[in-house]
N, C-alpha and C positions, 0 to 999 in steps of 0.2 A: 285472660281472667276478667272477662266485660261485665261479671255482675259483683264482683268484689271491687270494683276501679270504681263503679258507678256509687257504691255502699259509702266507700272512703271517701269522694266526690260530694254524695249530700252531706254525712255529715259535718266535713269541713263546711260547708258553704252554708250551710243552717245553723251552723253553730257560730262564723262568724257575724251573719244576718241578725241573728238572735240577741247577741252578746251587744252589736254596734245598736242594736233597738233597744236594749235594755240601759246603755249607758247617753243613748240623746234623750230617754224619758227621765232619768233622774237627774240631768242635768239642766232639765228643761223646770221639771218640778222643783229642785230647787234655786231656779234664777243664775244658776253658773254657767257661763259661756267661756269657752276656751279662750284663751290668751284676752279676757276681758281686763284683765289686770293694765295689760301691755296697753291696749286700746286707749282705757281711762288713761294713762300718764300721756300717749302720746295726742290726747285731745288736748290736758292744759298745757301742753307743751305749745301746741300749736294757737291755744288762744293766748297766752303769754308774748307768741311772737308775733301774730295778728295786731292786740294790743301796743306795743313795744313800736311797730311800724305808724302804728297811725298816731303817738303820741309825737315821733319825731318827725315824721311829714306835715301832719294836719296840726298839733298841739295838743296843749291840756284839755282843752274843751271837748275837741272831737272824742279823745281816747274817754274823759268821763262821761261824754255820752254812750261811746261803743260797752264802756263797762256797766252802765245802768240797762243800757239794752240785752246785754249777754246774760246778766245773773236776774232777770224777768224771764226770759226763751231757756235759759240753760244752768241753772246757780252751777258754779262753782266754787264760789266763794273768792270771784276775781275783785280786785282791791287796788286804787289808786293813792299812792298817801307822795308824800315828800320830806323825808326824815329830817329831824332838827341836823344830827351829825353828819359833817362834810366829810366824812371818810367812808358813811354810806356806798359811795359811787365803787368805791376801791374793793369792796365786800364782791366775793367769788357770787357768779350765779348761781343756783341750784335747782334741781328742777323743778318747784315751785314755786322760785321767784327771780324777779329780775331789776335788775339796776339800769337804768337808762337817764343821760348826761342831756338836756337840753337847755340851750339856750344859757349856760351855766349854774345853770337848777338840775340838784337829782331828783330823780322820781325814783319808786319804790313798790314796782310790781307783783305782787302775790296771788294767789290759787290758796284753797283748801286743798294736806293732803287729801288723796282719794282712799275711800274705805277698805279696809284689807277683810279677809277673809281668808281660810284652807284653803277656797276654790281657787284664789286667786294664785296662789303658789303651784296646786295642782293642775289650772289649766293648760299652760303648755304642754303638760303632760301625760292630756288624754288622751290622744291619738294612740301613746306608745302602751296604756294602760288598760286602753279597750283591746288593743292586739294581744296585750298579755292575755289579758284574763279568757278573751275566745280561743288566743292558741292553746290555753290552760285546758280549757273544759273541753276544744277537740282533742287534744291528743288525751284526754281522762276515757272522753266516749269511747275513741280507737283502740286503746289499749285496755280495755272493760271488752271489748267487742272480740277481739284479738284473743287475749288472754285465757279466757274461760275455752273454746274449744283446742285452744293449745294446753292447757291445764288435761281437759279430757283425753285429748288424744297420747298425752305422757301415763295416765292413769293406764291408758289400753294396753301402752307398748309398755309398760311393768308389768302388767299383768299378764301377757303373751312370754315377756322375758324367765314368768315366774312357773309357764306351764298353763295359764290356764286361758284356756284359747274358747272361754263361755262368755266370757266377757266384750258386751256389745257399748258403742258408744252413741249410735246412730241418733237413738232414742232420747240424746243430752243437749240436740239442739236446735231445740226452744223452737221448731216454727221455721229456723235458717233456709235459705234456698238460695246458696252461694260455692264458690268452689270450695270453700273449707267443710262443707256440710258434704258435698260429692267425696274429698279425703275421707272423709267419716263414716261415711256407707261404705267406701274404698278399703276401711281398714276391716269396718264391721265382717265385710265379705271374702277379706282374707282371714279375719278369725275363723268363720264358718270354714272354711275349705282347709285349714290348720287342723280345724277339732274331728272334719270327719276323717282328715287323713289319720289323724290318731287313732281317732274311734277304728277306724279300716282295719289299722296297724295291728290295735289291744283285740281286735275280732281277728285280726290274721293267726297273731301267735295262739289265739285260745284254738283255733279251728285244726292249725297246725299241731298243738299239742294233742287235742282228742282224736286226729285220726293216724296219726304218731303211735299212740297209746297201744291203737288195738289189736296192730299188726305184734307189735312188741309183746301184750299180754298174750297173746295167740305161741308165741316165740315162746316166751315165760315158761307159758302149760306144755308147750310140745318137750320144752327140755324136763318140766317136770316127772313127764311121762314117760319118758327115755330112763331117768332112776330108777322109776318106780317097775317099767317092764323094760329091758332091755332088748328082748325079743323086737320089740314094735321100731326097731329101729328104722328101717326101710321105709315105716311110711310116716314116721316125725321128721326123716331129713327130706322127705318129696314136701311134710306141711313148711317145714323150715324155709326149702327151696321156694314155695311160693308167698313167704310171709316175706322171704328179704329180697324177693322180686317186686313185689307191692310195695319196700320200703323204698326201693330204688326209684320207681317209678313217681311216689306221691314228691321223694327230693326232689327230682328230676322236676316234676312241674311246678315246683316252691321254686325252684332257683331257676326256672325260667319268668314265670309271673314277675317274680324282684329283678331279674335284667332288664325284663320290658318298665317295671314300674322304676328303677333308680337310674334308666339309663336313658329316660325320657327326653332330656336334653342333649344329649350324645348324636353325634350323625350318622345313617342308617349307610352301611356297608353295602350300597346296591349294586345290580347288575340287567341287564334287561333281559327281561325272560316272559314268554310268551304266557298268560298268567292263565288261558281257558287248557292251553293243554295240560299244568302244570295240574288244572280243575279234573282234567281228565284222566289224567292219571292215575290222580287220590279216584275217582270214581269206580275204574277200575278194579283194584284193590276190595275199594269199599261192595261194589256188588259178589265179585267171591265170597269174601264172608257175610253176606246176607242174604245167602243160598243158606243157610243155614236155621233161619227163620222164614223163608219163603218168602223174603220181602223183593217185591221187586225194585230195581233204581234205576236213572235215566245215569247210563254209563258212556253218552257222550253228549257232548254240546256243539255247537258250530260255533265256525269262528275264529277270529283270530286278535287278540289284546297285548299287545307289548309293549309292557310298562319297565318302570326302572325299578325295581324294589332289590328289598335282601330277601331272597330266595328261601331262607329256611326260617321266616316269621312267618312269611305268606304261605309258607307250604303247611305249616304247623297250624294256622288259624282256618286255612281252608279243612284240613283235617280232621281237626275238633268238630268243627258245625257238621259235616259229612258222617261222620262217626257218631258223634251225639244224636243223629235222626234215626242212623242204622240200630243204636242201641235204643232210644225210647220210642219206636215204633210200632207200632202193632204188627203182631201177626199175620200174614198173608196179606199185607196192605202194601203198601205202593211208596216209594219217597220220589218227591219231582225235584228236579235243580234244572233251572231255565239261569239265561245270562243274557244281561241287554247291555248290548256298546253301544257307549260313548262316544263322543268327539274325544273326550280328555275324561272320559271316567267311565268302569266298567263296574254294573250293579248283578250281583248274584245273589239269588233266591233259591234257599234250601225250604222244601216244606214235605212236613213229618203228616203220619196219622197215630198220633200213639195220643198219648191221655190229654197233651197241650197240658195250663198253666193257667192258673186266674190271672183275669186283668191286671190285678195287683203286683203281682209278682213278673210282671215283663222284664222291668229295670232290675229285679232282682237278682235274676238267676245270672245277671253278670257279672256277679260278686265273686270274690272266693269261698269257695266249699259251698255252696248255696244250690240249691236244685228247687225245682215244682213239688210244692205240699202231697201233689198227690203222684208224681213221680215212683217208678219200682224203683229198688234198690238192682242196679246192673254192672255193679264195680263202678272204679273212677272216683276220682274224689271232690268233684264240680269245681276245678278248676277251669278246665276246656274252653268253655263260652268266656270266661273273665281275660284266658291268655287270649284269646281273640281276639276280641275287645280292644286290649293293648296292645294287639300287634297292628288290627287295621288300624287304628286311630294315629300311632306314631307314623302313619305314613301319611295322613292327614285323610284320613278314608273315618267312615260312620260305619255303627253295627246297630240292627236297629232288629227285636222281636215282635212278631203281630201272633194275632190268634186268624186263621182263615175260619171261611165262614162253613168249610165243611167239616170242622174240626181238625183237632192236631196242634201243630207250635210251625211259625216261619221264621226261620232266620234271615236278615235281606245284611248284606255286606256290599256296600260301596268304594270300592278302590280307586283314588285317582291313577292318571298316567306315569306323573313324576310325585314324588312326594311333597306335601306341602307342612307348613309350621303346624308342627304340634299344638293341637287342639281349634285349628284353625275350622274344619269342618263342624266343630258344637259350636261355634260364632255364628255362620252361616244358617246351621238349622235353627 
C-alpha cells in the first residue's frame, strides 16, 4: 500500500512541521523561551556565588566593586549590606540571598526575585505541548481522511445487504487516488456485476415464463378441443405429444444453463478426448439433416486435439453452434467449419450464410432466450449459443461472434488443452 503509507507519511510530518512552526513563532512573539524561568534563577544563583567567593578571598571592596559592575552590565538587583542583627549569619540561605561570615563581620547578600509569568510555569512544558497539540491535529487529519470513505463504503454494503446493488460509491471520493479509492471502484464493480446478475436473473425467470406459457396455452386449447369434439382425438394427443416434447426440451436446456451458471465454481469431471473427432461427429449428424435444406457442410476436419475436458459440456456447445448454423442458414448455401491447432489451444470457426445479426447484437445473442432481430422463427428457444458460451468459458476457453465480410454470422470458439480458472481467458482478452 505505497500510496496510502506515503499519504499517512506527509501528513504526520506536515503536521508535526506545522504545529512545531507554529509554536516557536508564538513564543518567539511573545518573549517566552522555554525553561527561561530555570535559567533566570540559575543565573542569580550563580552570581550570588560568584559574589560570595570574592567577598571571602578578595574582601568588601572587591565584592562592592564586582556588585557595582554586575547591576551596570546586568541589574539584577545584586546588593551588598551588613545587617545590625548578629543572628543575621545563622538565617537559612535561600535562593536569592545569602549570608556570608568574614573576618567576624556578616554580610548580607541579595538578588531581585526574577519576574514570573504563565510562560514561565508553561516552559518546561512545551516540548510535551507542541507534541500534543501536532499529535492532536494528525491523528484529527487521519481519521477525517480515514473515516469518510469508510463511512461510504458501510453506506454501499447496507445498501447491497438491502437489495439494492445500483448503488455506486466510486463517485464519493473527492479526487482520492489511493488504495482506499481502488476498494471503491472494487466494490462499485462488484455492485455492477451483482445488479446484472439480477437483472440476468429477473430477465431469465420472465423469458422462462413466456416461453413456458405457450407450449402450456397451446396444451390448454388442445384439451379444449378434445370437450368440445371428441372425434379429433388422434390428432390433440400427436398436438399434446409435441407440446410436452417442447416442454421437455425448453427444461432440459433451463436446467442445463443453471448447472453451468450455479456450478461455475465446482471442478469440471474431465476425461481426455480427442476434441476434432468428437467435432466430427457432431458434423456428421449435423450434414444428414441438412440434406434437407440442400445445405451443404464441411463434414470433416483434419487433425487431431486431445484435451482434458467433460465430454458432455463440450459435446453439447459444439452442437449448439453446429445446429444453430444448420438452422439459420440459407438455403442451398454452404456452412464452413475450419479448426486451427494449437500448442495448448484449439480454435474452431463455424460460419453461416443465413441473415447474420447487427453489429450490435454480437454480445447479445449470448444471452438467454435472445436471437438476431431479424432471425426466422425455427423452433429452439435461444438458449444454445448462451449454454455454449458457459460451457467453453468454464473450461477457461472464449466464444467470440463476428459478422464475415461475405455475409452470414461466425461463431469462433477457443478451447484450451487443460482447463484453466474460470473466467481466466476475459482477463487475457
Amino acid at each position: 500500500m505505497p500510496r496510502l503509507f506515503w499519504k499517512f507519511f506527509r501528513i504526520i510530518w506536515l503536521t508535526l512541521a506545522a504545529s512545531l512552526a507554529v509554536i516557536i513563532l508564538i513564543v518567539k512573539l511573545l518573549q517566552a523561551v522555554p525553561f527561561a524561568g530555570e535559567l533566570e534563577q540559575e543565573r542569580r544563583v550563580l552570581v550570588l556565588n560568584l559574589t560570595a567567593n570574592i567577598l571571602v578571598q578578595e574582601g568588601e571592596d572587591a565584592a562592592a566593586r564586582f556588585v557595582s559592575t554586575s547591576e551596570k552590565t546586568q541589574p539584577l538587583g545584586l546588593s551588598l549590606s551588613k545587617p545590625a542583627e548578629a543572628e543575621a549569619c545563622a538565617a537559612k540561605n535561600t535562593v536569592t540571598t545569602r549570608s556570608v561570615l568574614k573576618d567576624g563581620v556578616c554580610y548580607r547578600l541579595s538578588v531581585s526575585a526574577p519576574a514570573s509569568s504563565i510562560f514561565d510555569n508553561l516552559g518546561p512544558f512545551m516540548p510535551w505541548i507542541t507534541i500534543l497539540i501536532a499529535s492532536t491535529i494528525a491523528a484529527g487529519a487521519l481519521a477525517r481522511y480515514l473515516i469518510r470513505p469508510v463511512v461510504h463504503l458501510r453506506d454501499g454494503l447496507s445498501a447491497l445487504a438491502h437489495g439494492r446493488f445500483d448503488f455506486r460509491i466510486g463517485d464519493k471520493m473527492a479526487g482520492r487516488k489511493d488504495e482506499v479509492t481502488a476498494l471503491a471502484y472494487d466494490f462499485d464493480a462488484s455492485a455492477a456485476r451483482l445488479q446484472e446478475l439480477q437483472d440476468a436473473q429477473q430477465r431469465l425467470f420472465h423469458d422462462v415464463s413466456h416461453e413456458l406459457r405457450s407450449p402450456l396455452s397451446r396444451l390448454q386449447a388442445a384439451v379444449g378441443v378434445l370437450r368440445q369434439s371428441p372425434a379429433k382425438l388422434g390428432a390433440m394427443l400427436d398436438r399434446m405429444d409435441r407440446e410436452v416434447e417442447r416442454l421437455d426440451t425448453l427444461v432440459g436446456e433451463v436446467l442445463t444453463l443453471a448447472r453451468l451458471t450455479a456450478g461455475s465454481g465446482r471442478p469440471l469431471k474431465t476425461q481426455t478426448l480427442d476434441v476434432i473427432e468428437l467435432l466430427n461427429e457432431i458434423l456428421g449428424d449435423a450434414a444428414f439433416e441438412a440434406q434437407a435444406r440442400e445445405v451443404a457442410i464441411t463434414t470433416s476436419v483434419d487433425g487431431i486435439f486431445r484435451a482434458e475436458v467433460e465430454g458432455e459440456l463440450i459435446y453439447r456447445a459444439l452442437e449448439n453452434v453446429v445446429r444453430n448454423a444448420v438452422k439459420y442458414t440459407a438455403e442451398h448455401s454452404r456452412i464452413s467449419v475450419s479448426c486451427d491447432v494449437g500448442s495448448d489451444r484449439l480454435t474452431i470457426r463455424v460460419g453461416d450464410q443465413g441473415p447474420g445479426v447487427g453489429r450490435d447484437e454480437l454480445e447479445r445473442i449470448f444471452q438467454p432466450f435472445s436471437r438476431g432481430k431479424d432471425a426466422v422463427p425455427r423452433g429452439g428457444y435461444g438458449l444454445g449459443l448462451a449454454i455454449t458460451r458457459q460451457a467453453i468459458e468454464r473450461h477457461g476457453g472464449r466464444v467470440h461472434a463476428s459478422l464475415p465480410e461475405a455475409g452470414g454470422l461466425a461463431i469462433t470458439l477457443e478451447l484450451p488443452r487443460r482447463p484453466m480458472p474460470y473466467g481466466s481467458a476475459g482477463d487475457e482478452a
